[in-house]
C-alpha positions as CSV (number, residue, x, y, z in Angstrom):
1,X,-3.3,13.9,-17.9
2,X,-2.8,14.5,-14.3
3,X,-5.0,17.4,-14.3
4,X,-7.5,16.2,-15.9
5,X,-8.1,13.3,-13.4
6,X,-8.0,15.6,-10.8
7,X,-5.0,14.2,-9.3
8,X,-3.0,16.5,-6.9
9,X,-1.3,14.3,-4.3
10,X,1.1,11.8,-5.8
11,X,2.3,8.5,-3.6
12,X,5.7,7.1,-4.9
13,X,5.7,3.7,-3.0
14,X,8.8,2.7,-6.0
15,X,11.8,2.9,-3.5
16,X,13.9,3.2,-7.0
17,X,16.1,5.6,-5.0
18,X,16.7,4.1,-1.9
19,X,20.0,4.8,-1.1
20,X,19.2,8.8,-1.0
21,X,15.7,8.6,0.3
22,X,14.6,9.4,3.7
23,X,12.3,7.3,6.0
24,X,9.1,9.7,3.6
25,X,10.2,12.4,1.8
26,X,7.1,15.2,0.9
27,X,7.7,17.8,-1.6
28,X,5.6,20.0,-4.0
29,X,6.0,20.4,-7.7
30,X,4.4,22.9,-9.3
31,X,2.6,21.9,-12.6
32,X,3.0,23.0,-16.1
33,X,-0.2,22.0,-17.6
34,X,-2.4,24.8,-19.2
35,X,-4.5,25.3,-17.0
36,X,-5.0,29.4,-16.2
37,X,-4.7,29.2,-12.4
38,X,-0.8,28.0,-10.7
39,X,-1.2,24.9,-9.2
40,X,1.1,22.3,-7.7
41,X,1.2,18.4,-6.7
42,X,2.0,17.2,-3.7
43,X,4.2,14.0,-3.8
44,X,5.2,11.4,-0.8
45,X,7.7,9.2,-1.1
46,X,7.8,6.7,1.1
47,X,11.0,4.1,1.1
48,X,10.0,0.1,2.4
49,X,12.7,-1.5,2.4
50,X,12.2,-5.2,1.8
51,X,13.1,-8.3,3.9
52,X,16.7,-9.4,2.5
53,X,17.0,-13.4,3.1
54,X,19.1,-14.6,6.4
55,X,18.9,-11.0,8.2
56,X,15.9,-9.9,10.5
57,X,13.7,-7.4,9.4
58,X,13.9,-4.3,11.6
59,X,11.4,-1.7,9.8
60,X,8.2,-0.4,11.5
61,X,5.5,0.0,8.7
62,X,2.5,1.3,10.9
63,X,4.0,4.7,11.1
64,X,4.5,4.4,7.2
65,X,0.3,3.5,7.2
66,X,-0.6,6.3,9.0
67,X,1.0,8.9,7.1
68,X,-0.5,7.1,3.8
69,X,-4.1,7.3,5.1
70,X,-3.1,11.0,6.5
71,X,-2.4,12.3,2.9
72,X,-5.2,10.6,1.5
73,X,-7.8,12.1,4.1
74,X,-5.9,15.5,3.3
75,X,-6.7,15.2,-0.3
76,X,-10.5,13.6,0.4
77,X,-10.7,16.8,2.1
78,X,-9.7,18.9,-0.3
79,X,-12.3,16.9,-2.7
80,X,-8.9,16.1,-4.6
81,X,-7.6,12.8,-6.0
82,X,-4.4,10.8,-5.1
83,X,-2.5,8.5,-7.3
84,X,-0.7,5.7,-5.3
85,X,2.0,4.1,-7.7
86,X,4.8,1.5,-6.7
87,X,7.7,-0.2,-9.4
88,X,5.6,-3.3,-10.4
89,X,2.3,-2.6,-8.9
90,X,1.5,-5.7,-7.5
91,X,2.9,-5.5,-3.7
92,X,4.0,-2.2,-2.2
93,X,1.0,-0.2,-3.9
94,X,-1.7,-2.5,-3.0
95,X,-0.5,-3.5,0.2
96,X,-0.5,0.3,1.2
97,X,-4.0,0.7,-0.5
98,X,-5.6,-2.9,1.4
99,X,-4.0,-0.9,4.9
100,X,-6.0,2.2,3.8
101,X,-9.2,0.4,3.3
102,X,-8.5,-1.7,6.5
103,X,-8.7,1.6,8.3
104,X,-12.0,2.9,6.4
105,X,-13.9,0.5,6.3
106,X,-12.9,-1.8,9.2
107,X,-12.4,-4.9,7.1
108,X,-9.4,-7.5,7.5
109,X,-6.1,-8.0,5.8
110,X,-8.0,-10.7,3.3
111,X,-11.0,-8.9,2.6
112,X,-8.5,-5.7,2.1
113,X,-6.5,-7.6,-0.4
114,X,-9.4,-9.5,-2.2
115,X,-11.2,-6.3,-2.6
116,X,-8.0,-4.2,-4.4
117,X,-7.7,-7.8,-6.0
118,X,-10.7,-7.4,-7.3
119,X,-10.2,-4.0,-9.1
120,X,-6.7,-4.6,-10.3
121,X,-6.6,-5.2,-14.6
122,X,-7.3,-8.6,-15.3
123,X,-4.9,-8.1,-18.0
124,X,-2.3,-7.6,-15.9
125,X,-0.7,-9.8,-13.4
126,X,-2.0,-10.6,-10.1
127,X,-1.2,-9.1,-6.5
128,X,2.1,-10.8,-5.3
129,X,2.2,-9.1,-1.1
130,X,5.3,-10.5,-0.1
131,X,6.0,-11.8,3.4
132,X,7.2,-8.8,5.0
133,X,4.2,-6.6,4.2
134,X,1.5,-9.5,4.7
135,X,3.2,-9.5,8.8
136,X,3.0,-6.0,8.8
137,X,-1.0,-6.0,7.6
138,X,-1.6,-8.2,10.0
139,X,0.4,-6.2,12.9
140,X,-1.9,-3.4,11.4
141,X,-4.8,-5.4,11.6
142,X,-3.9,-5.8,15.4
143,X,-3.8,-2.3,15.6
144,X,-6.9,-1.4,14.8
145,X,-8.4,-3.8,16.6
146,X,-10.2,-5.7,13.6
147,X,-10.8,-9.4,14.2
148,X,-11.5,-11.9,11.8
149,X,-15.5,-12.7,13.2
150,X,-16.0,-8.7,13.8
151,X,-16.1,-8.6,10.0
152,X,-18.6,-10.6,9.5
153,X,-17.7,-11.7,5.5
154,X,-15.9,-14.8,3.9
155,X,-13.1,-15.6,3.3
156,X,-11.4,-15.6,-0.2
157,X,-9.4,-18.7,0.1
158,X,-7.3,-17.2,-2.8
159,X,-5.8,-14.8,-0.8
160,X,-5.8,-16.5,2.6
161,X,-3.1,-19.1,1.8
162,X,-0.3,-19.3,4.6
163,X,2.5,-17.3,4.6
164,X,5.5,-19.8,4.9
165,X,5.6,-22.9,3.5
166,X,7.4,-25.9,5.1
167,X,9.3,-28.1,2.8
168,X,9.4,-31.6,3.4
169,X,12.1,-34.0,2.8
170,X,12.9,-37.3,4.0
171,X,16.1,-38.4,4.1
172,X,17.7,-41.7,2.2
């Protein structure tokens, strides 16, 4: 099925194997389809570990960014496909792919998100970006030196809800 979607450069943003994983792990695996010529895919693996509550979170994802929109521009050159998969779908995988077309197309970290919002399954549920890789979209915003009024576009209100919440109690 792979082959037939011309897909040749795999991104495993799943982590399932964190323990043995390096920082991004690249390999080739040759495929076993029928097609007549050899070919193989190329698969990244690229381990995010996730902000644990009550330590800090020491992990730089703009290096992780780069080499994400490196592979893809690889594959765009080689007119080939990528698939970009992550456990549940809804925040490694889209996070990485709003980063990508931050960098394309020069847009911000909403219009990133409401845009891979926009063509995730309605079926399915919606984009849940935690904490950790909204900062670290917004670092990468910083980066690339998009403002919010170079732009130009609204703002999905949706997706521009603040990060942390305060919780207010009184006391009796």
């Amino acid at each position: 099925m792979l082959c037939r979607h011309n897909i040749e450069y795999i991104i495993d943003l799943s982590g399932i194997d964190e323990d043995t994983m390096p920082r991004s792990r690249r390999g080739e695996c040759p495929c076993l389809c029928s097609r007549r010529t050899a070919h193989s895919r190329v698969i990244m693996a690229i381990n995010v570990i996730e902000e644990k509550p009550g330590q800090p979170y020491k992990q730089d994802l703009i290096p992780y960014f780069e080499d994400f929109i490196a592979l893809i521009a690889k594959a765009k050159a080689l007119k080939k496909c990528v698939l970009i998969h992550s456990h549940y779908g809804r925040n490694r995988a889209p996070a990485f792919t709003a980063a990508y077309l931050m960098h394309e197309i020069r847009c911000t970290r909403v219009q990133a998100l409401a845009r891979v919002n926009d063509r995730m399954s309605k079926t399915r549920p919606g984009l849940c970006i935690s904490d950790t890789l909204q900062r670290a979209l917004m670092r990468w915003q910083t980066v690339l030196g998009i403002r919010t009024a170079d732009s130009g576009g609204s703002i999905d209100e949706r997706l521009s809800a603040p990060l942390f919440s305060i919780k207010r109690t009184a006391w009796t």
